[in-house]
VOBA-1610 file (N, C-alpha, C; in pm, whole numbers, padded with zeros to 5 digits, always signed):
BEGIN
Unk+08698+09479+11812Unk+08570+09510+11752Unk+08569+09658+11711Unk+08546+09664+11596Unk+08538+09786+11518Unk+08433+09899+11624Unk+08441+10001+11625Unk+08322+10067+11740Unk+08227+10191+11600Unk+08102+10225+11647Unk+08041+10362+11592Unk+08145+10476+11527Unk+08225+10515+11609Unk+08318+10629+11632Unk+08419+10572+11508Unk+08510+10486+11566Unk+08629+10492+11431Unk+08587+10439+11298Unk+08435+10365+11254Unk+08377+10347+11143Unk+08368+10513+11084Unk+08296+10610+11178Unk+08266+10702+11152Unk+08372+10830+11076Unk+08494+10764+11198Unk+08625+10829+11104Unk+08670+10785+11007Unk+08655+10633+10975Unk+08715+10589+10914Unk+08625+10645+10667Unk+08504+10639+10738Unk+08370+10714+10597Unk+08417+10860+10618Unk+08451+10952+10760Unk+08478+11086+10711Unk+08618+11080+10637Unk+08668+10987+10617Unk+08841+10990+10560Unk+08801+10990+10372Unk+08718+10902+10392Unk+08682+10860+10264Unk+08658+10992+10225Unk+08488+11061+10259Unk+08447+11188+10197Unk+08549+11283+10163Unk+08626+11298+10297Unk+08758+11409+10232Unk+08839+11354+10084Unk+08880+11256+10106Unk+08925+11178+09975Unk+08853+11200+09856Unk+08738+11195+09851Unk+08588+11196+09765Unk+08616+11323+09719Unk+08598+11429+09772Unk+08575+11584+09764Unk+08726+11627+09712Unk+08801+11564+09748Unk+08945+11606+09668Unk+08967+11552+09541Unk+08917+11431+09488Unk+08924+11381+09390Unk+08839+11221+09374Unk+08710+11276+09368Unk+08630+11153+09351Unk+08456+11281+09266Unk+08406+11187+09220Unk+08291+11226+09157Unk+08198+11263+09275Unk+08152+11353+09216Unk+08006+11414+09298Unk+07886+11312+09353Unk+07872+11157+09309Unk+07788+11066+09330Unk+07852+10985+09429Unk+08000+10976+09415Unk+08057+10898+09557Unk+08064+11016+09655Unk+08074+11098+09656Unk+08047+11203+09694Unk+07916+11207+09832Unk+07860+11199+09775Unk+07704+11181+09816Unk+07668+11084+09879Unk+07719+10941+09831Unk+07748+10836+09853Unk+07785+10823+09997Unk+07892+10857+10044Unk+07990+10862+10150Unk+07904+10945+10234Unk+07849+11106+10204Unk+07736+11178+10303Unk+07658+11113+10349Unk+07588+11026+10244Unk+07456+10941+10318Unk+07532+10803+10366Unk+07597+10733+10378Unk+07623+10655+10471Unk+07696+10707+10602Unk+07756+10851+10610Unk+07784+10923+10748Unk+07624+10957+10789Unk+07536+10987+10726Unk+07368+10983+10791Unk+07308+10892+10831Unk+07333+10779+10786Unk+07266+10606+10831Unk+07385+10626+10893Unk+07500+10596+10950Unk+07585+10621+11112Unk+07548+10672+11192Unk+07460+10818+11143Unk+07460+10859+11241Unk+07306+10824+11340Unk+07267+10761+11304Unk+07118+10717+11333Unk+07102+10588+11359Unk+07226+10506+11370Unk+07188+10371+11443Unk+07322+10309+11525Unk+07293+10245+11650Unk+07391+10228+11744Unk+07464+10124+11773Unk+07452+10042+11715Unk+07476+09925+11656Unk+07495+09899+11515Unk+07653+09806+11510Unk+07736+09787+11382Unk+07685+09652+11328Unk+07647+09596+11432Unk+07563+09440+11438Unk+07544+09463+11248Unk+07437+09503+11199Unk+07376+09442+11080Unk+07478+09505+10970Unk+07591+09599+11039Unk+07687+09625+10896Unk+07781+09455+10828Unk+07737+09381+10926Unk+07833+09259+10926Unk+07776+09173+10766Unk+07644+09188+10702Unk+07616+09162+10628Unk+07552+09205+10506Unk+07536+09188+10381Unk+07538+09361+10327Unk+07400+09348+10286Unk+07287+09244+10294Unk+07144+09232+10308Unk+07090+09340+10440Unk+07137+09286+10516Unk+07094+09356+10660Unk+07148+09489+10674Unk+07258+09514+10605Unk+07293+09691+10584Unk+07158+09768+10483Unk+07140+09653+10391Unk+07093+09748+10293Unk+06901+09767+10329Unk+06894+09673+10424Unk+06761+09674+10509Unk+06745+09807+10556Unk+06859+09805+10709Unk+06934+09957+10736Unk+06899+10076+10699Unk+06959+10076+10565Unk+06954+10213+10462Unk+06842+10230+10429Unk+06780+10137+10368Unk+06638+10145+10307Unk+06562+10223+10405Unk+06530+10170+10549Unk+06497+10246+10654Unk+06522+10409+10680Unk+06638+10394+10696Unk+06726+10534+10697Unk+06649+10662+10554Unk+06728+10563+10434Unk+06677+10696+10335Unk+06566+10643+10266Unk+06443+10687+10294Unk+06337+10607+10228Unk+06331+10717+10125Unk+06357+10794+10082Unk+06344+10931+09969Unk+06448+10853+09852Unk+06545+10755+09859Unk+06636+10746+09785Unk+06628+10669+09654Unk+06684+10643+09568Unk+06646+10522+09502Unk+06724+10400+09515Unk+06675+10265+09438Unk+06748+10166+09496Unk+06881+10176+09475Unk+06930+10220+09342Unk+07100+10192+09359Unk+07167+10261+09434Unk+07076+10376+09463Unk+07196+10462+09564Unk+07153+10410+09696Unk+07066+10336+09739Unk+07068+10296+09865Unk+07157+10143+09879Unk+07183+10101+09760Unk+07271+09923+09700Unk+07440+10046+09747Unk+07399+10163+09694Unk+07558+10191+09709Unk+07603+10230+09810Unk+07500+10293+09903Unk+07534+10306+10040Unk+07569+10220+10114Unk+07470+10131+10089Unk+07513+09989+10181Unk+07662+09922+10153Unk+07681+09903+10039Unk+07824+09859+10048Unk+07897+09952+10083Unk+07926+10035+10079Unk+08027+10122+10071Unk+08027+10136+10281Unk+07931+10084+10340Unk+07895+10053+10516Unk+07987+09917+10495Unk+07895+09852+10423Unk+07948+09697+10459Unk+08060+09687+10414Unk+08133+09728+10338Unk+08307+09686+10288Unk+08350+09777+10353Unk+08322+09879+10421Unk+08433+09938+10482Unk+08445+09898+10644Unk+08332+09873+10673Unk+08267+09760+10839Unk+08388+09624+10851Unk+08368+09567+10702Unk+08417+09423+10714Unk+08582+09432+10673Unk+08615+09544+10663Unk+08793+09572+10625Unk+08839+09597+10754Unk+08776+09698+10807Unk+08830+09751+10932Unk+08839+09618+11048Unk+08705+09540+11048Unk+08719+09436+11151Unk+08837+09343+11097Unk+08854+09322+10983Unk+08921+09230+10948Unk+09058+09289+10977Unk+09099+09400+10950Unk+09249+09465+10988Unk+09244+09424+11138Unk+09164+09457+11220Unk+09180+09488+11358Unk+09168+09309+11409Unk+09115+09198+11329Unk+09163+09117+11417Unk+09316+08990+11315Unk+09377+09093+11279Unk+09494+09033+11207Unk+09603+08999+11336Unk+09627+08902+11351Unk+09743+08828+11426Unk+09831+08942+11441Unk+09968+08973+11546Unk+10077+09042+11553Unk+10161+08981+11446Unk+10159+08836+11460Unk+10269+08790+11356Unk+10244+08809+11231Unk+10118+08831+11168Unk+10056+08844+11018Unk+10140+08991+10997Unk+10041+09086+11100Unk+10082+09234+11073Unk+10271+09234+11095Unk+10351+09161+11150Unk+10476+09242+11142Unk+10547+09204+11040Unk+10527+09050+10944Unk+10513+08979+10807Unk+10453+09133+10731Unk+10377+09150+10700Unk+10257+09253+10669Unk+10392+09356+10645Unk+10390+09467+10770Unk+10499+09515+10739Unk+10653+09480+10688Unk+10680+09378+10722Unk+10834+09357+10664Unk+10806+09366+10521Unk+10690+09300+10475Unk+10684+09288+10284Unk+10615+09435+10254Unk+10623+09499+10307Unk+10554+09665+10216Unk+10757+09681+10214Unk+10843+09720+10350Unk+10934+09781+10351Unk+10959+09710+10189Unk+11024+09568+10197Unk+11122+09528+10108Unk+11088+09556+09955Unk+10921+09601+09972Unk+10870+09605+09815Unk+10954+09741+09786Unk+10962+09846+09831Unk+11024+09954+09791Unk+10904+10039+09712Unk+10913+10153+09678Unk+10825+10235+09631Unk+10751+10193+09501Unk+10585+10212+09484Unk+10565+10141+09363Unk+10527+10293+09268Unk+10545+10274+09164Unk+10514+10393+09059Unk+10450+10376+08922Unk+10407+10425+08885Unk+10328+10424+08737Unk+10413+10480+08650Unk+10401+10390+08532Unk+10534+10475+08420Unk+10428+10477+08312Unk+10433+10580+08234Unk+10321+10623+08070Unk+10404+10507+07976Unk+10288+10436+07939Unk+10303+10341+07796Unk+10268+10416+07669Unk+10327+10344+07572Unk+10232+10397+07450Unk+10234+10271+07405
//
C-alpha cells in the first residue's frame, strides 16, 4: 500500500522535473497537489478521481475548475501507478526487467 510519505516523494520528483523543464502551469499544478497532501491523511479517496477531485475542491476553494480537474488527476494517476507498481508480482517485475535489459538503449533520430 502506497503510504502519505512516498506519494509525497513521489509529486516532489515530479515538481523538480516540472521546474527543470515543464511549463509554469504544471508547475503549479504539482505545488497544489503537494498542498492537498499535505492536508489530508488518508489516500483512501485518491483511489478514484471523482472523490480526489471532491478532495481538491475542498482543499483549494480559491481555484478554478480546470485547475482543480488538473490537480486531481495528476493525485489520482500518480496514487493509482504507484499502487499498481507496488503490487506487481516478483515474477512480472523480473520478466519486467529482463525485457528493458534486452531492449537496449532507445533514441530519437531527426526526420525530415
Amino acid at each position: 500500500m502506497v503510504t502519505v510519505q512516498q506519494l509525497k516523494n513521489e509529486l516532489t520528483k515530479d515538481l523538480e522535473l516540472f521546474r527543470n523543464d515543464g511549463t509554469e502551469y504544471r508547475q503549479e499544478t504539482a505545488e497544489l497537489s503537494l498542498k492537498v497532501l499535505g492536508n489530508v491523511h488518508t489516500l483512501t479517496p485518491f483511489m478514484d478521481r471523482a472523490r480526489t477531485f471532491k478532495v481538491v475542491s475542498n482543499e483549494l476553494k480559491e481555484a478554478d475548475t480546470e485547475r482543480k480537474k488538473d490537480v486531481a488527476k495528476m493525485l489520482n494517476v500518480t496514487y493509482v501507478q504507484m499502487n499498481t507498481r507496488q503490487n506487481y508480482s516478483s515474477d512480472f517485475k523480473r520478466k519486467l526487467s529482463q525485457r528493458k535489459r534486452q531492449r537496449g538503449k532507445i533514441t530519437l533520430e531527426l526526420t525530415k
